[in-house]
MARLUM-578506 format. One record per residue (C-alpha): residue in three letters; x, y, z. Coordinates in steps of 0.001 Angstrom, whole numbers, plus 500000, padded with zeros to 6 digits. Example, Ala and Ser with C-alpha at 12.3 -4.5 7.8 and 13.67 -1.06 7.14 Angstrom:
BEGIN
ALA512300495500507800/SER513670498940507140/
***
This chain:
BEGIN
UNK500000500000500000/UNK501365503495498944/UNK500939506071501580/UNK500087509700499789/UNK500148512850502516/UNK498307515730502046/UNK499469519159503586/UNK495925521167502256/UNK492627520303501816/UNK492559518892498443/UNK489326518321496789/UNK488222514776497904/UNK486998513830494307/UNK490336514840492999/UNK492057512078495682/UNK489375509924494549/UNK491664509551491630/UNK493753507510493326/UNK493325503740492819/UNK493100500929496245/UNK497039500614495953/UNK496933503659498046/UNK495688505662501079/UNK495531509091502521/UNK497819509761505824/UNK498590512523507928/UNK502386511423509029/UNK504152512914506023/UNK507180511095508024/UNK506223507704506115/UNK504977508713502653/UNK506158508157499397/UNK503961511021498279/UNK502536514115499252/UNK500121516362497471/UNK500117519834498648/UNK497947523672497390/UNK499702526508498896/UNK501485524957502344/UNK504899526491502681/UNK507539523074502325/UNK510524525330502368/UNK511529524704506427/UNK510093520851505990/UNK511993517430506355/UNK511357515135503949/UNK511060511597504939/UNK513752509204503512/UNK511019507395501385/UNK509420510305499960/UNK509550509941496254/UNK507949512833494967/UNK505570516023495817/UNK502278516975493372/UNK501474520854493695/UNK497504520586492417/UNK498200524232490556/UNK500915525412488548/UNK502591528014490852/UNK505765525970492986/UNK506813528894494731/UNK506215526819498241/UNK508395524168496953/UNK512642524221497372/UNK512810522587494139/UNK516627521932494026/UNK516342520412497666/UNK514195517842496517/UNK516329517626493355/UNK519305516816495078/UNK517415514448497586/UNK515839512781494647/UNK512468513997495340/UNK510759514871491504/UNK508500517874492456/UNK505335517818489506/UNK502716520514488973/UNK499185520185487087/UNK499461523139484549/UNK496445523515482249/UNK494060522086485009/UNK492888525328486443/UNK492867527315483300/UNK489418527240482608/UNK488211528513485958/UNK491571531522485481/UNK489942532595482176/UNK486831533040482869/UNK487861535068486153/UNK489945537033483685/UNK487188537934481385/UNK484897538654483721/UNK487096541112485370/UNK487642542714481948/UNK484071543567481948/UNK484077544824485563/UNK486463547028484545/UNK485089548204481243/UNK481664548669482744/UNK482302550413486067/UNK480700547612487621/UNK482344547475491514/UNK482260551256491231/UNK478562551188490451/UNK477794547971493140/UNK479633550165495934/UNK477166553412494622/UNK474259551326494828/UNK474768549688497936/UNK474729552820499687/UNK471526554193498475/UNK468690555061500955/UNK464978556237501192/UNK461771555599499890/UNK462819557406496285/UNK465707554945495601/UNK464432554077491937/UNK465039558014491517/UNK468184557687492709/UNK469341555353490677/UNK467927557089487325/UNK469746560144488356/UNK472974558752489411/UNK473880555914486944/UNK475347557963484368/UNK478464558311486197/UNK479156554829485827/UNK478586554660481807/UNK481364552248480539/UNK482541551226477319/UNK482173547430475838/UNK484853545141474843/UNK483831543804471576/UNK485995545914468681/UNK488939546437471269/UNK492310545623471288/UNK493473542495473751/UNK496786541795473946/UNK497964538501475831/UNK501091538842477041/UNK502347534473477265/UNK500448532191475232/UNK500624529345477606/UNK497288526984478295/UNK495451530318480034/UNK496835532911478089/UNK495471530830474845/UNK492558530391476102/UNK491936534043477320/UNK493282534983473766/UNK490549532605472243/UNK487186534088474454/UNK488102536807473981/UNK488555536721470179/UNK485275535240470410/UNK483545537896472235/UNK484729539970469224/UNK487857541654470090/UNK490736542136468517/UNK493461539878469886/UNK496849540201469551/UNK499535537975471118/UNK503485538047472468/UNK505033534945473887/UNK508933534972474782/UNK509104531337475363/UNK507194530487471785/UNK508907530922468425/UNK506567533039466243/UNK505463530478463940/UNK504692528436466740/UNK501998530881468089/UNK500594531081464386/UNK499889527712464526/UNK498585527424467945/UNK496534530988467433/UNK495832531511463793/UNK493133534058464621/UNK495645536148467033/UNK498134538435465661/UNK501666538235466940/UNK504144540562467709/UNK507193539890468177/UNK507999543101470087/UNK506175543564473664/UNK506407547003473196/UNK504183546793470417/UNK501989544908471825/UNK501642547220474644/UNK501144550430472563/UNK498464548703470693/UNK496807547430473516/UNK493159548975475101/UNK493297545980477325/UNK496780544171478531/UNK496627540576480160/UNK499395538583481995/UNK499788535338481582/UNK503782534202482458/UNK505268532242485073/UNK507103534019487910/UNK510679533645487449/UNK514353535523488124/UNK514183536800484401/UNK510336538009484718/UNK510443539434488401/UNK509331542903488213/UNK509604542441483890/UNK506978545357484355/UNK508706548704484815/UNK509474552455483867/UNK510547551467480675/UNK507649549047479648/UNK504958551052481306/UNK506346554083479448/UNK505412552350475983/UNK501753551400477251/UNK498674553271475353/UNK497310556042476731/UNK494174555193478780/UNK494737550787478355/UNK493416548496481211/UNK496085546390483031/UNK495423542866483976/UNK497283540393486071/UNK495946537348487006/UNK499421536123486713/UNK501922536491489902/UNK502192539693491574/UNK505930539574491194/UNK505784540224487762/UNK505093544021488325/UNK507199546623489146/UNK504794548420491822/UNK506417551675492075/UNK506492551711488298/UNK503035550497487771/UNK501877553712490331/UNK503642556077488149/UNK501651554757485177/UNK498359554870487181/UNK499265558580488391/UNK500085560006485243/UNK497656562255483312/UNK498648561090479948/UNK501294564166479038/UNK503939562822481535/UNK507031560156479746/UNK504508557342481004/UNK501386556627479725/UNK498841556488481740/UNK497212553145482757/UNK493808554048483559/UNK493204550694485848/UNK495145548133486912/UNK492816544518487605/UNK494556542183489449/UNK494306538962491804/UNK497023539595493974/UNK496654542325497207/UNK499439544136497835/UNK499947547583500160/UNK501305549503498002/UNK498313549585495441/UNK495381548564497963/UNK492123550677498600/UNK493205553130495347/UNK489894554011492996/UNK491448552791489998/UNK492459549042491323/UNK490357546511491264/UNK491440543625493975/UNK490071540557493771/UNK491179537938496788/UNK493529535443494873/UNK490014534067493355/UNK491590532480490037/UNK491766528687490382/UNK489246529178493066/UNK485918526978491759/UNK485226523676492707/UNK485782522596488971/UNK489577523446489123/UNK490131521900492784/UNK488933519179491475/UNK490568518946487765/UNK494283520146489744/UNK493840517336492729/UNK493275514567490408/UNK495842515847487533/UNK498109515328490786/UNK497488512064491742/UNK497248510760488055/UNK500835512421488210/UNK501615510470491422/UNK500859507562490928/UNK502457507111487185/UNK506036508226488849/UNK505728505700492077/UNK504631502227489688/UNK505992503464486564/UNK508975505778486548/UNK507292508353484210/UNK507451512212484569/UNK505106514161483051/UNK504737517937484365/UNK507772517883486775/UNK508969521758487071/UNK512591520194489157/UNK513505516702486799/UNK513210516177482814/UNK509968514086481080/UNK510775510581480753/UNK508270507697479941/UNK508127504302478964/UNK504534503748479055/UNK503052501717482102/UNK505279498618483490/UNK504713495324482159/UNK504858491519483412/UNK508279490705481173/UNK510227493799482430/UNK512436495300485529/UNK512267498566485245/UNK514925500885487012/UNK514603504609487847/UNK517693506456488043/UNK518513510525489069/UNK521742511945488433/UNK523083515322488961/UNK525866516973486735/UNK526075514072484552/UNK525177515376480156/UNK523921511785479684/UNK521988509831481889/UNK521208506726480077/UNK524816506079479338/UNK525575506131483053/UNK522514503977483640/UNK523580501674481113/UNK526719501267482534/UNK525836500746485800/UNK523545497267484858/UNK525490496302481852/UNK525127492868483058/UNK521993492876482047/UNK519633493637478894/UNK518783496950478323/UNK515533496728476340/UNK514289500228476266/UNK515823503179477656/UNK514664506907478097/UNK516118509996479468/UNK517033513475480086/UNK518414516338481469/UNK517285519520483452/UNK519146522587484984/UNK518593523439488794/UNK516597527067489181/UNK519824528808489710/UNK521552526626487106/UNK524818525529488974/UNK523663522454488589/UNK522349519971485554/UNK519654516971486949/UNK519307513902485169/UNK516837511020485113/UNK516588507642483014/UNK514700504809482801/UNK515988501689482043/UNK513594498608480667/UNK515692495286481888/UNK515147491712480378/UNK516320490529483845/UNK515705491044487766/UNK517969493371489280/UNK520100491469492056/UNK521985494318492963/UNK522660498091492710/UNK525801499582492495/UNK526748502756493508/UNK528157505068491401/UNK529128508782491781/UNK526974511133489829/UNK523807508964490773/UNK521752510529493688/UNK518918507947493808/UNK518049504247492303/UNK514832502975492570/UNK513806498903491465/UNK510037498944489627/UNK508333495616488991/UNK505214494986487429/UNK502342495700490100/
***
C-alpha cells in the first residue's frame, strides 16, 4: 500500500483519483507522496522514502525545488488544470472594469429612502462604461490560460493580439491563427486597450513590468494580472496609474489584478480581487486529480510528466516481462549512458532519458529509465547517481 500525505485540503473527488494501491495519511514522516495547494515546504523534512511532491496548481513557489532535486524527490505541477476557471475570472474582470461595475455595486449599495428608483435614474450615468467587443486584447504568454483568454476573447469579438517569449513566432501562428503576433512587447503594449498577463514568475520576469515598459503602454489601456504579483514593478506600475497622459509614462487608467498588495490597495482605479483564480470547485477538482494521476504514474511506473525540478521521461506503464529501474543523476550530460553502465550485466531493452538545469543553474539533473530483460540482484553505487529505485510489474 502506497501512503500519499496531504498538507491542504485537496478536493476529495480529485484524491478519489487515486486507485486501492493507496491511502491518505497525515504522518508525512512515512509517505512516498505528498500532494500539497499553497502549504509552505521550504523549512520541511522530507522523509527518507518520499519519492515525489504533486502541487495541484501550477505556481511551485512553496516548493525548494533543488532540495528535493538533490534528495531525489521529483516535484510535479498540474498546469492547464485550472485554466478554465483563470479565464473566465479574467474575462469577467475585463468587463468589471470596462463597465464600472464594483464602482457602480459600491454606489448602489449605499443608496437610501423611499425614492431609491430616483436615485438610481439620476445617478447611473456616472458609471457609463465602454464594451469590449471591437477592442484591442493583447495577451502577454500564450501558455494553456493565456490561449485560452486569447481565444474568448477573440470570440467575444475583440481584437486579439499575442506576444510569447518562450514560443517561436510560427509556433503561436499555429497554435493561434486568429491572434496576431508581435514579436515586440512594446508593440503589443502600445496597441493594447486591454493588457493581460499570463507568464510564470521567474528571476528573468520578476518585476519584467517597469518604467521602461509602462512608458510604451497606450494612453488610457486596462492592466490585467491574474498572473503572479511579482511580475510588476509596483512603484512603476503607480507612476503609470498617476500620470495624466502628458507625463514620459502613459497612463494606465486601471490596473485589475488577483494579487493584494499595500502599496496599490484601497486606490479608485484598482480593482482587487482575493487570489480568486483557480478558486471553483471545477479546478480543485481537475488540479487534485491531475496530481494524483501524476503520482501515481512516477511511484509504479517511473514516468514524469509535468515535473517543474527533473526532465519528462516515459516508457509507458510497466509490464509483466520487464524490471524497470529509475535512476537521478546530477551533473552528469547523459543519463542513460551512466545507467547503462551501471547494469550492463543485464539487457537493456528500452531506455529513456534526460536532462534539466537546477533554478539557479549551477547544477544539471538527470533522470533515466531503464527497461531490463532481467531482475535486478543488485545496485551499484556510482558517483553522479543521487537515487536508484527497482520497479516491477504491480
Amino acid at each position: 500500500m502506497y501512503k500519499i500525505s496531504t498538507l491542504n485540503k485537496i478536493s476529495p473527488a480529485g484524491l478519489g483519483a487515486f486507485t486501492d494501491s493507496y491511502s491518505i495519511t497525515d504522518d508525512v514522516s512515512c509517505c512516498c507522496g505528498i500532494v500539497v495547494r499553497s502549504a509552505d515546504m521550504h523549512e520541511m523534512e522530507f522523509g527518507k522514502g518520499l519519492l515525489a511532491i504533486a502541487r495541484a496548481g501550477a505556481g511551485v513557489n512553496n516548493i525548494p525545488l533543488d532540495r528535493c532535486a538533490e534528495s531525489g524527490i521529483a516535484v510535479f505541477n498540474t498546469p492547464g488544470a485550472n485554466a478554465n476557471a483563470v479565464k473566465e475570472l479574467v474575462i469577467g474582470a475585463m468587463i468589471l472594469a470596462a463597465r464600472n461595475i464594483p464602482e457602480g455595486i459600491a454606489w448602489a449599495s449605499g443608496l437610501h429612502g423611499d425614492d431609491v428608483s430616483r436615485q438610481v435614474e439620476k445617478g447611473k450615468g456616472q458609471f457609463a462604461g465602454t464594451e469590449i467587443a471591437g477592442k484591442t486584447l493583447g495577451v502577454v504568454g500564450l501558455g494553456a490560460i493565456g490561449a485560452m483568454v486569447a481565444n474568448a476573447a477573440s470570440s467575444l469579438g475583440m481584437n486579439v493580439i499575442g506576444y510569447d517569449p518562450y514560443l517561436s513566432v510560427n509556433a503561436a501562428l499555429r497554435l493561434l491563427p486568429g491572434v496576431g503576433i508581435r514579436r515586440d512587447i512594446k508593440e503589443l503594449l502600445g496597441e493594447s486597450d486591454y493588457i493581460t498577463l499570463h507568464l510564470p514568475a521567474t528571476d528573468s520576469t520578476k518585476g519584467m513590468f517597469n518604467d521602461e515598459l509602462l512608458s510604451c503602454v497606450k494612453s488610457g489601456a486596462v492592466f490585467l494580472n491574474f498572473s503572479r504579483d511579482k511580475l510588476m514593478d509596483e512603484g512603476a506600475l503607480i507612476k503609470a496609474l498617476d500620470a495624466d497622459g502628458t507625463a514620459p509614462l502613459g497612463k494606465i487608467s486601471k490596473y485589475v489584478t488577483d494579487f493584494v498588495t499595500a502599496g496599490i490597495h484601497g486606490r479608485p482605479d484598482v480593482i482587487v480581487l482575493p487570489h480568486l483564480g483557480a478558486s471553483t470547485a471545477e479546478a480543485e477538482d481537475n488540479c487534485a486529480a491531475m496530481a494524483a494521476r501524476e503520482l501515481m504514474d512516477y511511484i509504479e511506473n517511473g514516468n514524469i510528466v509535468n515535473s517543474v525540478n527533473l526532465p519528462a521521461v516515459s516508457l509507458g506503464p510497466v509490464t509483466a516481462d520487464e524490471t524497470r529501474v529509475a535512476v537521478i543523476t546530477k551533473d552528469e550530460p547523459d543519463p542513460v549512458r551512466l545507467a547503462s553502465a551501471m547494469f550492463a550485466d543485464n539487457t537493456v531493452k528500452a531506455a529513456a532519458g534526460g536532462t534539466r538545469p537546477s533554478t539557479d543553474g549551477s547544477s544539471l539533473y538527470g533522470y533515466a529509465l531503464l527497461s531490463l530483460a532481467q531482475p535486478v540482484t543488485s545496485v551499484p553505487k556510482v558517483d553522479g547517481v543521487v537515487k536508484v529505485r527497482v520497479l516491477q510489474d504491480m
